[in-house]
TIZAVO-771176 format. One line per 3 residues: number of its first residue (from 1); for each residue x, y, z of C-alpha. Coordinates in Angstrom, 2 decimals. Layout:
NUM	X/Y/Z | ...;
//
This chain:
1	-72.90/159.39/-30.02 | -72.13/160.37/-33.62 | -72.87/156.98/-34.57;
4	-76.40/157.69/-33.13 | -76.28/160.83/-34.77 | -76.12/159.19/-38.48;
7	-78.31/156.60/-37.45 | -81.35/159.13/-37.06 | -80.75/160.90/-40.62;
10	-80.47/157.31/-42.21 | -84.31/157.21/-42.76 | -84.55/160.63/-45.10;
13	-82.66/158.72/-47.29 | -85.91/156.60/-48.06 | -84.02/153.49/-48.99;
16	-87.72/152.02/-49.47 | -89.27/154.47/-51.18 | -86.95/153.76/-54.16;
19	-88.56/150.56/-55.27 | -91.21/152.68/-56.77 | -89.01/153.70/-59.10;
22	-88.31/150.47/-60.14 | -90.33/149.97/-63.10 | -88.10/152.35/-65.24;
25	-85.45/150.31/-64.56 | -87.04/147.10/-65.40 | -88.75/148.92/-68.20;
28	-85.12/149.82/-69.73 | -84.28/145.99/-69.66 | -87.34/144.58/-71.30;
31	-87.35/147.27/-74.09 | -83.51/146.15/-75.13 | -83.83/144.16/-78.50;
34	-80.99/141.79/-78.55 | -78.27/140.59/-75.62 | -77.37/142.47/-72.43;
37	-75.24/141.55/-69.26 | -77.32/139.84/-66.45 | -74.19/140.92/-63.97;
40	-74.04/144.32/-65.06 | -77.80/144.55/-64.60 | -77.30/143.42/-60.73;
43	-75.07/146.14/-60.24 | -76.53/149.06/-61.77 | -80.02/147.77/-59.84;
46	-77.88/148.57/-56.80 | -75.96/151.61/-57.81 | -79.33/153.61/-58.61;
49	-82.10/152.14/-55.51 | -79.46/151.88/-53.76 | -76.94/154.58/-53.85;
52	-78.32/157.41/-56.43 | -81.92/157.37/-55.57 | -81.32/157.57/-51.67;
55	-78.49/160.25/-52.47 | -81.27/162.23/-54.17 | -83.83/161.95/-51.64;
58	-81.75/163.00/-48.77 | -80.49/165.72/-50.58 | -84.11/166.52/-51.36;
61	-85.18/166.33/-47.63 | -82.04/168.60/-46.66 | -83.14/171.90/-48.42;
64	-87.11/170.78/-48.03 | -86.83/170.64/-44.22 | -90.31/168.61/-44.30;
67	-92.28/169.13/-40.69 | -95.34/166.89/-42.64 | -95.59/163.53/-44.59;
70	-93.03/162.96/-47.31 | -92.70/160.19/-49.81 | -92.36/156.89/-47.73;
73	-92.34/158.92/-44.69 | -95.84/159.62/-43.14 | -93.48/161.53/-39.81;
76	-89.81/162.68/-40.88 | -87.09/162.68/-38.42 | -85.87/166.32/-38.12;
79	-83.12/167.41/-40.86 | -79.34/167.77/-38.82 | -75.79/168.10/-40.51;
82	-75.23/164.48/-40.55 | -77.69/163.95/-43.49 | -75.71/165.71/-46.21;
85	-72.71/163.84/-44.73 | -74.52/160.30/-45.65 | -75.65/162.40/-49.36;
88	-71.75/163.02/-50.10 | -71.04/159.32/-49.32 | -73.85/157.45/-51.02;
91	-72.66/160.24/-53.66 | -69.26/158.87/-53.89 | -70.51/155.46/-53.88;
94	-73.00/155.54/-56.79 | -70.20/156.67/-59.05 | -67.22/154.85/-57.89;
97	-69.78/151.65/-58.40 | -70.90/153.04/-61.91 | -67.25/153.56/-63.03;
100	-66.93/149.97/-62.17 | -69.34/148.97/-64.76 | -68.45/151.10/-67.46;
103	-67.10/154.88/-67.58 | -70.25/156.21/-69.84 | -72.68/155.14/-67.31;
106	-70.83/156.76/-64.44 | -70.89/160.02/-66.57 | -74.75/159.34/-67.46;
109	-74.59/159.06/-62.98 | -73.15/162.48/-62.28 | -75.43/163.95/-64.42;
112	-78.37/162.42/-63.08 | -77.19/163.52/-59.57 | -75.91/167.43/-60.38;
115	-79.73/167.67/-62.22 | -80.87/166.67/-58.76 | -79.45/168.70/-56.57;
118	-80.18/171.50/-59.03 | -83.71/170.60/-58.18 | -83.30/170.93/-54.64;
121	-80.34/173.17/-53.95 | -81.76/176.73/-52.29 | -79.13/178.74/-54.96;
124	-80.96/177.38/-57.81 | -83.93/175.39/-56.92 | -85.57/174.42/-59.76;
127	-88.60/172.83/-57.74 | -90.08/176.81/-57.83 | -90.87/176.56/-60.98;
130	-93.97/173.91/-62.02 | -93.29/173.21/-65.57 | -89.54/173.59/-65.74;
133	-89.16/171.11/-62.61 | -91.51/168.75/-63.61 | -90.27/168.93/-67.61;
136	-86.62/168.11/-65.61 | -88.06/165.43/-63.70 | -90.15/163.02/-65.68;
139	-87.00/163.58/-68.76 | -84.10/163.01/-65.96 | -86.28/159.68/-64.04;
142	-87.82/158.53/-67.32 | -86.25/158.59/-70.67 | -82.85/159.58/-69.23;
145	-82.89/156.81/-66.76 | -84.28/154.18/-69.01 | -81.39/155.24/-71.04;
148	-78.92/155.01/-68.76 | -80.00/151.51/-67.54 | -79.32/149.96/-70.45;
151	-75.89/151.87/-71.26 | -75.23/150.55/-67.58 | -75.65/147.01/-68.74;
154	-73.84/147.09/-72.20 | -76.34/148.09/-74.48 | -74.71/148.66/-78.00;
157	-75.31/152.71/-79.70 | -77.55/150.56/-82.39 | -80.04/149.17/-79.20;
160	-79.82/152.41/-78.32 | -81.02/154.36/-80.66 | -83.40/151.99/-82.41;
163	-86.70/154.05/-83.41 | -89.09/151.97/-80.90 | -86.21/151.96/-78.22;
166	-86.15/155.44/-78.22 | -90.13/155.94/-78.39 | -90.40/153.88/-75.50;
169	-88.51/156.04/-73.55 | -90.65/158.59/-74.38 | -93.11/156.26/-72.99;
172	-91.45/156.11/-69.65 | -91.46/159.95/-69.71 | -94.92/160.52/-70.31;
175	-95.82/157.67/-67.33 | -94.17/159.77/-64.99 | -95.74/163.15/-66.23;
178	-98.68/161.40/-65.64 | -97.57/159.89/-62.17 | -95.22/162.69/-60.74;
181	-97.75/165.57/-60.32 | -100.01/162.43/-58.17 | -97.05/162.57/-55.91;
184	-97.42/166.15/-54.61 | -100.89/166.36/-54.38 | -100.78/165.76/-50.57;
187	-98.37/168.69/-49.90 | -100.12/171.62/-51.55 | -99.99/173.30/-48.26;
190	-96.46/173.05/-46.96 | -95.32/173.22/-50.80 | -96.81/177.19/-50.37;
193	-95.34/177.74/-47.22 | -91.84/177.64/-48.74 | -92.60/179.61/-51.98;
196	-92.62/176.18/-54.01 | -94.90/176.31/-56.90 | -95.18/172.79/-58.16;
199	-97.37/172.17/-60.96 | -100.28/169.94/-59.06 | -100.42/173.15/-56.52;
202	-100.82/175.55/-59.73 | -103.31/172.90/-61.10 | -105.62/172.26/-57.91;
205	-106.25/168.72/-56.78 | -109.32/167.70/-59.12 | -107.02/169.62/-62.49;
208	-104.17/167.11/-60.93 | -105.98/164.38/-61.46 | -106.93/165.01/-65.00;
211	-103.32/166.04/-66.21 | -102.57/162.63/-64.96 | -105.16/160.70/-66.82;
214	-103.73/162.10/-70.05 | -100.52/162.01/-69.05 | -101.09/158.21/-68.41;
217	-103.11/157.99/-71.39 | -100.79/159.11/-73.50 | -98.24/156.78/-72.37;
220	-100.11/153.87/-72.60 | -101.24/155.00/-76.50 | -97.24/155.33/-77.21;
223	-96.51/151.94/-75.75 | -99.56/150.57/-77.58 | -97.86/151.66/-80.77;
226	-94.16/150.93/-79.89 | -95.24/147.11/-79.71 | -97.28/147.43/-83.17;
229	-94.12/149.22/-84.91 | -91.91/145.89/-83.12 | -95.20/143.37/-84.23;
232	-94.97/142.03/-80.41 | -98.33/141.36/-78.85 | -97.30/139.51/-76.23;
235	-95.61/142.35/-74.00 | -98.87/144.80/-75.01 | -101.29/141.90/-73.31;
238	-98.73/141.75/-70.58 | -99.14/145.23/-69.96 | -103.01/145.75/-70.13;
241	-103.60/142.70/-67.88 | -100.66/143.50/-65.11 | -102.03/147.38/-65.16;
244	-105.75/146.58/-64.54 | -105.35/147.13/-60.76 | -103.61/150.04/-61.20;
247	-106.28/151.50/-63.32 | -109.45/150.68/-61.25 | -107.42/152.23/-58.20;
250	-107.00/155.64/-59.54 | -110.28/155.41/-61.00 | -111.56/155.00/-57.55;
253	-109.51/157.15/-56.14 | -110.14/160.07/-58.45 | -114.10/159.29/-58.22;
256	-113.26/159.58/-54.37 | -111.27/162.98/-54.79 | -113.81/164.42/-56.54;
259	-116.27/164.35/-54.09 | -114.07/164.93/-51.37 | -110.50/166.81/-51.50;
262	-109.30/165.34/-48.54 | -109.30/161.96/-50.24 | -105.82/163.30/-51.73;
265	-103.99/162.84/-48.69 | -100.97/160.95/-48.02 | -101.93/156.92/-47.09;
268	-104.10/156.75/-50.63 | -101.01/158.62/-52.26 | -98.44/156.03/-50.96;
271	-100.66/152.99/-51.49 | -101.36/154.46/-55.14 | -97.47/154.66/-55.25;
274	-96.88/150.85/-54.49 | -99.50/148.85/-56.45 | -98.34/150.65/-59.87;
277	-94.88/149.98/-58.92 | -95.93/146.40/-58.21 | -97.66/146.27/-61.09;
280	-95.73/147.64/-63.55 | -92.01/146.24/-62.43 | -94.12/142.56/-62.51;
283	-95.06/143.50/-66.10 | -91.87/144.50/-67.30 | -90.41/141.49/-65.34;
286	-92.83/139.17/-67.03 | -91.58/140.67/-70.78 | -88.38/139.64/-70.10;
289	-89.35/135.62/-68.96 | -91.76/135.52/-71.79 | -90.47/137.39/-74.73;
//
């Protein structure tokens, strides 16, 4: 019975829905200059979409209490005890793993978690606040995380902090300050019921959509001039051609949205979500084969 119990509140971890955020991770890998550990890389693929990112989401879904749609969940199970049992454990998981690879990255790890359940938690919850949550967001899954991918896999304090390293994490910042606010467009309404005032409800769906444009813009105008400063075309025509679905989608979908609101609902959010995942982790995937 408690078996069965567990079983239920396995699916607000949204296991899945973590492969979206695999492009910063593959992102991280392609922008190292010089060697890294292939090993390493396996395992801190699995301790973050594996063990942090579900940890995050469940932890998420605990204090949310979601009765509508949620990322990779069109109909949530109902929220029980058992869930924040599974958080603690995929918890304690992600950073006895990340200790395993290398004591910085598990530090880097219980950072990245505390910051999220500071987002979440009802005592401090930073999600009431639109630009402090999503200023904590797109730093902590962006440039923090592309960060702490490649301290997970042995990158050297020189890789690190090489000038076009470190403005191409700002790059995966300003991707998700583009993307993130596209995430919550769909939830405007349940978002007010519990007093949450994320930014794309304090923006309105059409402002949403242009806050993401530049946001995306932006991002690809810093990567554009990360890979001049390097003199590497190759990864920029990588980019531009592996992105061209991405950016006739929202281009339809915001020309849809704008003459109808109820365009921004959740089935052209989640399909949004998974061909620029696609898209991106194949063109970050494809820097590393052909650099």
């Amino acid at each position: 019975m408690l078996l069965a119990h567990y079983k239920k509140a396995l699916p607000l971890l949204r296991i899945p829905f973590s492969v979206y955020l695999m492009p910063v991770f593959w992102f991280g890998l392609s922008a190292l200059r010089g060697p890294w550990s292939g090993g390493r890389a396996v395992g801190v693929f699995v301790v973050l979409h594996l063990l942090a990112y579900p940890a995050s989401n469940g932890y998420n879904s605990y204090y949310d209490r979601d009765e509508g749609s949620i990322g990779g969940l069109k109909a949530p199970p109902k929220v029980t005890p058992e869930l924040l049992h599974l958080v603690w454990l995929f918890d304690a998981l992600a950073v006895a793993g990340a200790a395993l690879l290398s004591w910085p990255f598990a530090a880097l790890v219980v950072v990245y978690l505390l910051v999220s359940k500071a987002y979440s938690y009802e005592g401090i919850r930073l999600k009431k606040y639109p630009l402090l949550s999503t200023l904590v967001v797109v730093v902590f899954q962006g440039a923090f995380t592309l960060l702490m991918t490649q301290v997970g896999v042995g990158a050297t304090s020189a890789q690190l902090f090489e000038n076009t390293n470190l403005l191409l994490a700002l790059v995966s910042t300003l991707f998700l300050c583009g993307s993130y606010p596209l995430t919550q467009v769909y939830q405007h309404e349940e978002d007010a019921r519990r007093g949450d005032r994320t930014l794309s409800l304090r923006l309105g769906i059409r402002g949403t959509f242009i806050f993401a444009a530049i946001g995306l813009l932006a991002g690809a105008v810093a990567l554009g001039l990360a890979y001049w400063l390097r003199q590497e075309i190759r990864p920029l025509l990588i980019f531009l051609v592996a992105t061209g679905p991405v950016v006739v989608l929202f281009g339809r979908w915001a020309w849809a949205v704008w003459h109808d609101e109820t365009a921004a609902d959740f089935e052209h959010t989640m399909r949004m979500n998974q061909v620029s995942s696609l898209c991106l982790s194949a063109a970050f995937i494809a820097m590393l084969l052909w650099r």
